[in-house]
BAGU-8872 format. One record per residue (C-alpha): residue in three letters; x negated, y negated, z negated. Coordinates in pm, whole numbers, plus 50000, padded with zeros to 5 digits. Layout:
BAGU-8872
<node><code>ALA</code><u>X</u><v>Y</v><w>Z</w></node>
...
This chain:
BAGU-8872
<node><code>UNK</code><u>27736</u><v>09017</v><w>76624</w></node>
<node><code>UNK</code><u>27990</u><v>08738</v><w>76632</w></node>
<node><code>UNK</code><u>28316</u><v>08717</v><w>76827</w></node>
<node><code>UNK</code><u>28195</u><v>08459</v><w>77137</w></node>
<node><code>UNK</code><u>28456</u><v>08199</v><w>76948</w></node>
<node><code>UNK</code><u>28239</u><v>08221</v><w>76676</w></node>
<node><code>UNK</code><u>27915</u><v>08127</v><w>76858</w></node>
<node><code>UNK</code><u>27756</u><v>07812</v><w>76990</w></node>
<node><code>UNK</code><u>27713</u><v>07892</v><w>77384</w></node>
<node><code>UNK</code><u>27732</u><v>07513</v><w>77561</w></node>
<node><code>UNK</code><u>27451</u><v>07337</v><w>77619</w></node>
<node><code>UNK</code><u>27580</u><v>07025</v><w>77548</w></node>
<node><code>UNK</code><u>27666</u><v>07178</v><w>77190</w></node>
<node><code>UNK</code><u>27295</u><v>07290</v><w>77189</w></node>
<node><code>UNK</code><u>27182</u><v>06930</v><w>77264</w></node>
<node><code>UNK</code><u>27367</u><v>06754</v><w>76997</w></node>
<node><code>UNK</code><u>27280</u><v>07006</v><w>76717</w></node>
<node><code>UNK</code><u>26869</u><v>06978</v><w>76837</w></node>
<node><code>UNK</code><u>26921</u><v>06604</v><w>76866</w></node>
<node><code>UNK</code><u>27148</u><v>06470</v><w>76571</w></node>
<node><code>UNK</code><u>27127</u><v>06782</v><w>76330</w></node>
<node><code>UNK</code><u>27034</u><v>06841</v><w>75930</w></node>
<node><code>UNK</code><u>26772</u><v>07023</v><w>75923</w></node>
<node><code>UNK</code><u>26641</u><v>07272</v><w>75604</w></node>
<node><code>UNK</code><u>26316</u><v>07532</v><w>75618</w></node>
<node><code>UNK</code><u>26266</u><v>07812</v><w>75444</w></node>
<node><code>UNK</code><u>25974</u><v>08075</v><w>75448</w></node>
<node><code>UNK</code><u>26107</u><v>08259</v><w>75796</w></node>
<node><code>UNK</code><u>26404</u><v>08053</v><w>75923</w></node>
<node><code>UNK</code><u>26464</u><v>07720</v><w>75963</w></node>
<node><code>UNK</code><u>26882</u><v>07604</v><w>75997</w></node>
<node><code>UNK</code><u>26985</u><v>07314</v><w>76201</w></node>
<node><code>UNK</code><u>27336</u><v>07210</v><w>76162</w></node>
<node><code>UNK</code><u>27609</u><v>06947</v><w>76235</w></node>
<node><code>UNK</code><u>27947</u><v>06883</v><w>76159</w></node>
<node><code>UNK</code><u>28167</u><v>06975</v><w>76475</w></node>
<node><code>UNK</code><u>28551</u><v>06870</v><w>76406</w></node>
<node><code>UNK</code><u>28686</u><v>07204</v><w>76466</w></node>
<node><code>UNK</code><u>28877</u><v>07472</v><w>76192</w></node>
<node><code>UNK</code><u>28550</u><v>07708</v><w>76173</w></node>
<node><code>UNK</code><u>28215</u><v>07737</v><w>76193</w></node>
<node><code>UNK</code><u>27985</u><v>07819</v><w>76522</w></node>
<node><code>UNK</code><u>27627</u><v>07986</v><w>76496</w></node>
<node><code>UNK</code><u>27400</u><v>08061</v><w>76689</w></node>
<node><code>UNK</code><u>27088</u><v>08251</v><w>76659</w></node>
<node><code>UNK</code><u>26717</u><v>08119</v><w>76827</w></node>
<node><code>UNK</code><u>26365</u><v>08289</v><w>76881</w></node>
<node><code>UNK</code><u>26118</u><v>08121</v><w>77063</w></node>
<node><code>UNK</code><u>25928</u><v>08293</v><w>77291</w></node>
<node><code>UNK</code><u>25631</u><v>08060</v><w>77121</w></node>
<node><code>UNK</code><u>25624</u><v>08260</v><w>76835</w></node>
<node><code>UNK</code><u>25749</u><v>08645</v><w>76944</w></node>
<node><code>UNK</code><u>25594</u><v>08748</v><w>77280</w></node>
<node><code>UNK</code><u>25766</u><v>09038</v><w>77375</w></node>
<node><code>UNK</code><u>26164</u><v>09089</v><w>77393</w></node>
<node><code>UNK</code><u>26224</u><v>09399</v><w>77231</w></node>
<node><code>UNK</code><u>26038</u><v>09256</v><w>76934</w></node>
<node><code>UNK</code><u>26271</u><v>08913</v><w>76982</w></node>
<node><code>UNK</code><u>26581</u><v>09079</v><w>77015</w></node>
<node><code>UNK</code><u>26497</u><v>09350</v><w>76650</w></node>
<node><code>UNK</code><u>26434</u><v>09021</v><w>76470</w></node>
<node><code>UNK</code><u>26749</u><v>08889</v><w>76659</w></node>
<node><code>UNK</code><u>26973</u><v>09142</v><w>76562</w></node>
<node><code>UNK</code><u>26880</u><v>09120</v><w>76203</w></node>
<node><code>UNK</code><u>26934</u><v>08772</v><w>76232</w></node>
<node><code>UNK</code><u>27231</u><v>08803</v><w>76353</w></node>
<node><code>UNK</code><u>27377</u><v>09095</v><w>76132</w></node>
<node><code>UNK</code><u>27292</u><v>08881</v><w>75817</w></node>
<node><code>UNK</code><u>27496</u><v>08581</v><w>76003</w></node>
<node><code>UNK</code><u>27771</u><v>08793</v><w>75991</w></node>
<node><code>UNK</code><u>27772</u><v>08940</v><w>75685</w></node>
<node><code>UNK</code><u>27741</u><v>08591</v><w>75476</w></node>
<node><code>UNK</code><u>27971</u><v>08427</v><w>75732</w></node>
<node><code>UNK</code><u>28309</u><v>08431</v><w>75564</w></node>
<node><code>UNK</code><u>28080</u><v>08244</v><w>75264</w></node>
<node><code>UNK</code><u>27981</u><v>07945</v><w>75509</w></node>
<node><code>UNK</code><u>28161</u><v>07620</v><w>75529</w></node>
<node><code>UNK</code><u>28365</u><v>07554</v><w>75814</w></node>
<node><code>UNK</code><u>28383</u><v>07317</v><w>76028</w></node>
<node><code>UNK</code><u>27984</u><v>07294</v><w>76149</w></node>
<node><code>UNK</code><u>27739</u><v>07374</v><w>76439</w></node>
<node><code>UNK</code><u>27457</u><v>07619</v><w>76298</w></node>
<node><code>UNK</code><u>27130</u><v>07698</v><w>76458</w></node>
<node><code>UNK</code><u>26939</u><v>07957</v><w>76310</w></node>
<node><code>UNK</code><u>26577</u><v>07959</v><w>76409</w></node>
<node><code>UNK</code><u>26308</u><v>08229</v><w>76343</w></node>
<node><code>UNK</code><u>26002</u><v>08002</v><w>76262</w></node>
<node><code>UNK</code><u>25752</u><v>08271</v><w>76211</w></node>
<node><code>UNK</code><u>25480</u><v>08466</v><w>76421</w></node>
<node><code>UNK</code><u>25492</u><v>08793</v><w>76188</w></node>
<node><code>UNK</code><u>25684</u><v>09068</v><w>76435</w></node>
<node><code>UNK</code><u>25750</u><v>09296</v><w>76164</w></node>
<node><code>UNK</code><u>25949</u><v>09159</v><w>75906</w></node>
<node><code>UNK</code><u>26146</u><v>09304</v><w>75631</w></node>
<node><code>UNK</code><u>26543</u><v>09311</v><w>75661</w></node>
<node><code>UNK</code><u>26548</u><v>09236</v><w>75271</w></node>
<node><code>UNK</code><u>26355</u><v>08886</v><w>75329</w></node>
<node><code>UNK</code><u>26487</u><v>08762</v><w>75587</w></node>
<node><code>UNK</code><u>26888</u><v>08831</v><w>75401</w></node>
<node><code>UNK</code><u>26713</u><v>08658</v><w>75092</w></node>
<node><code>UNK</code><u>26529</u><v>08375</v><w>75333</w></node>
<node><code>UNK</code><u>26890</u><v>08291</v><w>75533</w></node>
<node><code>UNK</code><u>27072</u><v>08284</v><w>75136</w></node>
<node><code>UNK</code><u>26837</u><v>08040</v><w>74991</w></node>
<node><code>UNK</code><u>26821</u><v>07789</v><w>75289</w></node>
<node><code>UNK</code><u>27180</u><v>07766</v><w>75300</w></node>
<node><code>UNK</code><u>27160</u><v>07719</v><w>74924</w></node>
<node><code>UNK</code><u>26998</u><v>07394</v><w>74940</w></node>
<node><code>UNK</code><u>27168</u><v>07280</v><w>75254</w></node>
<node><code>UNK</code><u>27495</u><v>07310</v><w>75092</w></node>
<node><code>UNK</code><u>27701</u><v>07519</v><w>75339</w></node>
<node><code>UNK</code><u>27783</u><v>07800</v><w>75065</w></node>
<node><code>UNK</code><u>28183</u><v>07778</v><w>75049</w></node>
<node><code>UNK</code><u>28233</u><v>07688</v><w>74683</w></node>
<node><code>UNK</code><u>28328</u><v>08042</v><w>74498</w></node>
<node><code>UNK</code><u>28521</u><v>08024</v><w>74189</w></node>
């Protein structure tokens, strides 16, 4: 889990990332993001209730979600609103795909810090 600094809580924030954000898909996730003006990065993580009916089921896939987030986190550019949505209907999924899902989306959205 991320420090509360490190997380998009307002709903205003919400608003502008849904409204004005990038947007990039990959097989499980789907990353909406937006440049926010400050020294670091926010995220925040989203499951419908659409797609995963029951909350303990929500909050597994939720925690994974969030453990990848901040694991990779020191890798992501700063400076931008992320939301990180779980697009999918499958309740089981594999920790393994969703690390490699989350990697490859922010791949092609360009957010990867550039490691030398």
């Amino acid at each position: 889990m991320l420090k509360k600094k490190l997380r998009v809580k307002k709903r205003n924030d919400f608003q502008n990332v849904f409204e004005n954000g990038f947007v990039f898909f990959g097989k499980y996730l789907r990353i909406k993001f937006i440049i926010n003006n400050l020294q670091y990065s926010r995220i925040s993580v989203v499951i419908p209730k659409k797609n995963i009916k029951f909350a303990n089921k929500r909050n597994r896939i939720k925690r994974q979600i969030g453990e990848i987030v901040r694991l990779e986190y020191n890798k992501i550019k700063s400076g931008y609103d992320i939301l990180v949505f779980y697009n999918n209907k499958e309740e089981k999924i594999k920790y393994d795909d969703l690390n490699h899902d989350f990697n490859f989306i922010l791949n092609n959205s360009k957010l990867l810090k550039n490691i030398e």
